[in-house]
N, C-alpha and C positions, 0 to 999 in steps of 0.2 A: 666599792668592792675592797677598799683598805680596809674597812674597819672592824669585818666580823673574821674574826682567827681562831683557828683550831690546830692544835698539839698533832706532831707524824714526826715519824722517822725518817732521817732527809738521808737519802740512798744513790752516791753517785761513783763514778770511779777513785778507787781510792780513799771514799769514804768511808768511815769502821763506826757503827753501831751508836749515833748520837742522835742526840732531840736536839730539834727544831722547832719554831711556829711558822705554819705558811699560812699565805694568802688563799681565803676559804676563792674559789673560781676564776684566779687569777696565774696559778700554775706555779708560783715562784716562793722560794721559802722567806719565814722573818723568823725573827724570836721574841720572848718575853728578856724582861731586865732580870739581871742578878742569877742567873741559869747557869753563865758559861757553856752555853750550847756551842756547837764544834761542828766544822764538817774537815776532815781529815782524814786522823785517824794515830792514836800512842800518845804518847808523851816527846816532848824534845828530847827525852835520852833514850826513847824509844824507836828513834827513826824517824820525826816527825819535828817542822818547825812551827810551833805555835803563834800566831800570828791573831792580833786584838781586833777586832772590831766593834766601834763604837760608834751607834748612828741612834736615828731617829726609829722606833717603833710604834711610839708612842706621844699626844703632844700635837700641837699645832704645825710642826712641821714633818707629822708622820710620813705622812707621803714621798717627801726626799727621802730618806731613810731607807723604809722599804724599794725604791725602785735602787738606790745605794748598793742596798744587800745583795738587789739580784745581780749588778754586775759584780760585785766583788766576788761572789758564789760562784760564777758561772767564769772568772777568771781562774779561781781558784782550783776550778772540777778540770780545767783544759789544759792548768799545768801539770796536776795529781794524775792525769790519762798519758798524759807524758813523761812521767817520772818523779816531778816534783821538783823540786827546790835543790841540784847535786845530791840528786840520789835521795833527797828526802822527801816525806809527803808533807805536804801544806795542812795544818790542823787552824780551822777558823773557829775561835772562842767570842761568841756575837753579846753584849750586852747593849741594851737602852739608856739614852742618855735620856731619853724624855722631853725633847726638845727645847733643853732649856741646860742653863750655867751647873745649876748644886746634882744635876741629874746625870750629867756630865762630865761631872766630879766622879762621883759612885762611880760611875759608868768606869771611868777610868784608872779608879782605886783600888777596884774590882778584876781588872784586867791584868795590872801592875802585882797585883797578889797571885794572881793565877799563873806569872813567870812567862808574858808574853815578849818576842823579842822585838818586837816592834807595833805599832798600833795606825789604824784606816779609822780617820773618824775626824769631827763631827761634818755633819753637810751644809750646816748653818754657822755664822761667824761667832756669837757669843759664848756656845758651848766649848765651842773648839777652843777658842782665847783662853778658858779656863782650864784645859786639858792641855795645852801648849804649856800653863806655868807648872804642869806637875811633873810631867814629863822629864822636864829640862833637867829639872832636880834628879833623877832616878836613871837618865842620859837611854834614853829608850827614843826610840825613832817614832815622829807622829807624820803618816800623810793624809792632810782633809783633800776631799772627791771636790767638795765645792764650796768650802768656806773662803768668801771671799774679801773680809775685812783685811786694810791695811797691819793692823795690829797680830791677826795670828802668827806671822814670821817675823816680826820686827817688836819688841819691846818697847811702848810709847815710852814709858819711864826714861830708859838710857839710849833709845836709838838703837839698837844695836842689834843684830840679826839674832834669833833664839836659833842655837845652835842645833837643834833637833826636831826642828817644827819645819815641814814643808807642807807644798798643795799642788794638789793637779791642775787648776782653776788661774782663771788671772784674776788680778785684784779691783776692788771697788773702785780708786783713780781711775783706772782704763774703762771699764765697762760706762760710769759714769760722762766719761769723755765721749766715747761712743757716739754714747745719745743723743750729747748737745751737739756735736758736732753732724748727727743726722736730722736733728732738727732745724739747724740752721743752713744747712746745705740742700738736703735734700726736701723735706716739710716747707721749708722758705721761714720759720718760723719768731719773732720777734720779740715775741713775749711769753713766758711761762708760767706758769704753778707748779709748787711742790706740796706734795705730802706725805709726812715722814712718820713711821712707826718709832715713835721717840723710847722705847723701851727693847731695840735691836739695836746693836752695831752695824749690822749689813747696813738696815734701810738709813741711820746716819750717814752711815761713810760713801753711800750712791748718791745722796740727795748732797750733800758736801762736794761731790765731785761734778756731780752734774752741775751745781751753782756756778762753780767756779770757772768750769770750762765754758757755759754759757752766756756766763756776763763778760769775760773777759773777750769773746770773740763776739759781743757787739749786741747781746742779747739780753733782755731785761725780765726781774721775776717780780711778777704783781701782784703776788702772795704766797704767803709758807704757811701752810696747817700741820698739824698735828691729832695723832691719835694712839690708844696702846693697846693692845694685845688682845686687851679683855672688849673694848667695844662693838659694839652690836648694829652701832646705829648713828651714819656719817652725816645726817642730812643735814645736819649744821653749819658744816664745815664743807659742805660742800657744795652750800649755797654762797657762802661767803666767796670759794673759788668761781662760780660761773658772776657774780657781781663784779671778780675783777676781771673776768672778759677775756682770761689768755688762749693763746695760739695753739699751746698745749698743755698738758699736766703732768708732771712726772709723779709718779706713786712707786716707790722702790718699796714696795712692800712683798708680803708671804700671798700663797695664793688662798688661802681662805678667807680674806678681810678682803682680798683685792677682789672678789665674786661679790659680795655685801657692795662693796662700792661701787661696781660696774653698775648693778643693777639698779641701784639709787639714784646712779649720775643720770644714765639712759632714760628708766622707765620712769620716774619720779619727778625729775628735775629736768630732761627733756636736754641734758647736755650730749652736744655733738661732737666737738673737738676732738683731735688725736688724744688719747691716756696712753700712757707707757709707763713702763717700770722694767726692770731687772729678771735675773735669771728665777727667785724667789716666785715670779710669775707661774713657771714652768711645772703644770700639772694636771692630770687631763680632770679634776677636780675642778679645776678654774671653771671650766666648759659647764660640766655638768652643774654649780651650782649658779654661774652666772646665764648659762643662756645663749647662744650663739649670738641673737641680736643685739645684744648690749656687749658684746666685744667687736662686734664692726670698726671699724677703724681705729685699731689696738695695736702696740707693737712692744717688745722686747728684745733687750739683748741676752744673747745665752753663749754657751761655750759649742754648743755644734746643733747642727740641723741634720734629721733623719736623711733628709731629702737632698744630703748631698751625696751628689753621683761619686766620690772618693771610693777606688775598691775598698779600704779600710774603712768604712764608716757601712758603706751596703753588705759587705762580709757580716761585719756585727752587728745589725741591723738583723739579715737571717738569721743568725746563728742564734740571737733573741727570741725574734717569733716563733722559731720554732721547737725552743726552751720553755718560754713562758707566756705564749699566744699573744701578746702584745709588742706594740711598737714602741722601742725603748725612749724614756726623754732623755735630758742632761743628767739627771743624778744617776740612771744607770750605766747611761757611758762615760761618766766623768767616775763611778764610782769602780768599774771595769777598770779605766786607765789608772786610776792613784794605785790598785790592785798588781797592775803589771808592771807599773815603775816600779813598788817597793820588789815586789820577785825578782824582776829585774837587776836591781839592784843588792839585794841579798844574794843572786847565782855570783854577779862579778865581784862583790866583796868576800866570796866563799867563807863566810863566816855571820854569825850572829851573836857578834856583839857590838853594841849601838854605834861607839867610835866609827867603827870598821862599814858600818852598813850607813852611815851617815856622808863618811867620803865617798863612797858607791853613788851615791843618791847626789852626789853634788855634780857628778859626773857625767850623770844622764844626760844622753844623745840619742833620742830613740825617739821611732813615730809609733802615734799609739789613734785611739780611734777620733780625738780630739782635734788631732793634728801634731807638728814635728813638735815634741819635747826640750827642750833645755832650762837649765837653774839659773839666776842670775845671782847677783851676791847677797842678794837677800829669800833668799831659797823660793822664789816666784818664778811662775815656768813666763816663756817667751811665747807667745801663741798669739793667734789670731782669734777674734769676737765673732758672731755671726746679728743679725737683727733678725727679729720673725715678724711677718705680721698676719694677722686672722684674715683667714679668706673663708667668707661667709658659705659660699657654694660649696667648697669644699669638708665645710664643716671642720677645720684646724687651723694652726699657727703654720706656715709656708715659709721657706727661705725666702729672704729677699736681699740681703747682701751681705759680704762676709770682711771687715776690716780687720787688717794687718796693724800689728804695734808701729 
């Protein structure tokens, strides 16, 4: 249901006469790249603060993107019904990064021209990386929903914090920690596999993290594959994995390839073991392409679970379905909260301009639908993980525990 879109005029409080693209049966708007489609309404010296967004529409990781847009939208329409931003309305200018670095670029050069004072973008780690180096330069505020490479806040070159790059999201180290750390506690598990989308930063910096945590606390890995972006067809490599016999397989990979593989592992290769991976899991895509029975004993770390009883998590959980008839995953409540920390942030800096809205943003102490908020010195919030695993009867990913940093 992402991928057939048609052109409407997205009409909400506060909203003044702009195009949009939404989702043809799924209720919630997207756009096409290079549009500057808007939902607000003037210009910034019209009453209005223009604000960038920059996600996936398009691309291999369309689907974060799109479920992105609905919470930033629907962040957007609930501050605009309240007055807006100090008396101003919220104007969202959406362009396509295309799921990828040079697209991301555009995407951001695009937005950078259009005089936005701050920019939500990308949901994946390598776009954003590249949209964090242009940013800095132009000193304009960037917060990704869910990019979660060590490198988007931190400049590998010099170490050193990019002073205008933030994220709603925890980072690969932890998530990756997570894992091993629940595979060896609670899995009982002794030995691993990994397999790495060697042409992402995400899936490097999960499977990096996850090595690291797991051998070091007494666990061994009995092989590392690799695959990129473009392939079709794992049965090679992942015949090589069930020959070395491990306990589990970590796959920090996107959800399109991680369907292709479920199904190969399961139905082809008759492998059983735990498969896990990352928040990049998270898409009801996974389901539909892979199958219910070939995700049987599957698990993932994500930044929140539907199914937690939190009033702040069940509030926007309704307030979703019954926006846009479905049940929200991570990229639209993580794309919802990087939404209301920036607002947030721009009411108590009462200003828009980057300096100004950057100390704002360092500053944040606020809960939001992820959990309690705060920045550390490297602009990474402080939060808690959650793990999902597939409950076959149920038909979905089900909370199953929620670790604290």
């Amino acid at each position: 249901m992402y991928r057939n879109l048609r052109n409407r005029a997205l009409a909400s409080v506060g909203v003044v006469a702009v195009a949009a693209l939404v989702l043809t049966g799924c209720g919630g708007a997207s756009s096409g790249s290079g549009g500057g489609n808007s939902s607000g309404g003037g210009s910034a010296s019209g009453g209005s603060i223009k604000i960038g967004v920059a996600l996936e529409n398009t691309g291999n990781a369309a689907s974060y993107g799109q479920s992105g847009w609905k919470g930033v939208q629907m962040a957007a329409e609930e501050w605009n019904a309240k007055g807006g931003i100090n008396g101003k309305k919220i104007e969202l200018d959406f362009q396509d990064t295309k799921s990828d670095p040079t697209g991301a670029t555009q995407a951001t050069t695009k937005l950078l021209s259009d005089g936005v004072v701050a920019i939500i973008g990308s949901s994946i780690s390598s776009p954003t990386i590249a949209m964090a180096k242009l940013v800095e330069s132009r000193q304009i505020p960037l917060i990704s929903p869910t990019a979660t490479n060590a490198d988007v806040t931190v400049d590998p070159d010099t170490g050193k914090t990019r002073q205008y790059a933030f994220r709603a999201c925890f980072i690969d180290p932890f998530q990756g920690q997570v894992m091993a750390k629940y595979d060896l506690d609670t899995l009982h598990a002794k030995k691993a596999a990994i397999i790495t989308d060697v042409g992402e930063d995400y899936s490097k910096g999960l499977a990096q993290s996850f090595e690291q945590h797991f051998t070091q606390s007494g666990g061994q890995i009995v092989d590392k594959e690799s695959y990129t972006k473009t392939d079709q067809d794992f049965r090679a490599i992942l015949t090589k994995v069930k020959q070395a016999n491990p306990d589990v397989v970590y796959v920090p990979g996107y959800y399109n390839q991680i369907a292709q593989i479920m199904k190969e592992a399961r139905s082809q290769l008759g492998m059983t073991m735990p498969f896990e991976g990352g928040d990049g899991w998270d898409s009801p895509t996974l389901l539909q392409n892979a199958g219910a029975s070939n995700l049987v004993n599957t698990y993932y770390t994500n930044h929140y679970s539907s199914d937690d009883t939190s009033p702040a998590v069940q509030n926007f959980v309704k307030a979703y379905k019954a926006k846009y008839n479905a049940t929200p995953d991570s990229f639209a409540a993580l794309g919802y909260d990087a939404a209301q920390i920036l607002f947030n942030a721009i009411k108590n800096a009462n200003s828009t301009k980057g300096a100004d809205i950057v100390a704002a943003l360092e500053k944040t102490d606020l809960d939001v639908v992820s959990g309690h908020i705060t920045f550390n010195a490297q602009h990474d919030p402080v939060k808690a993980a959650v793990i999902l695993k597939f409950d076959q009867a149920a038909g979905k990913y089900v909370f199953d525990s929620k670790v604290n940093p």
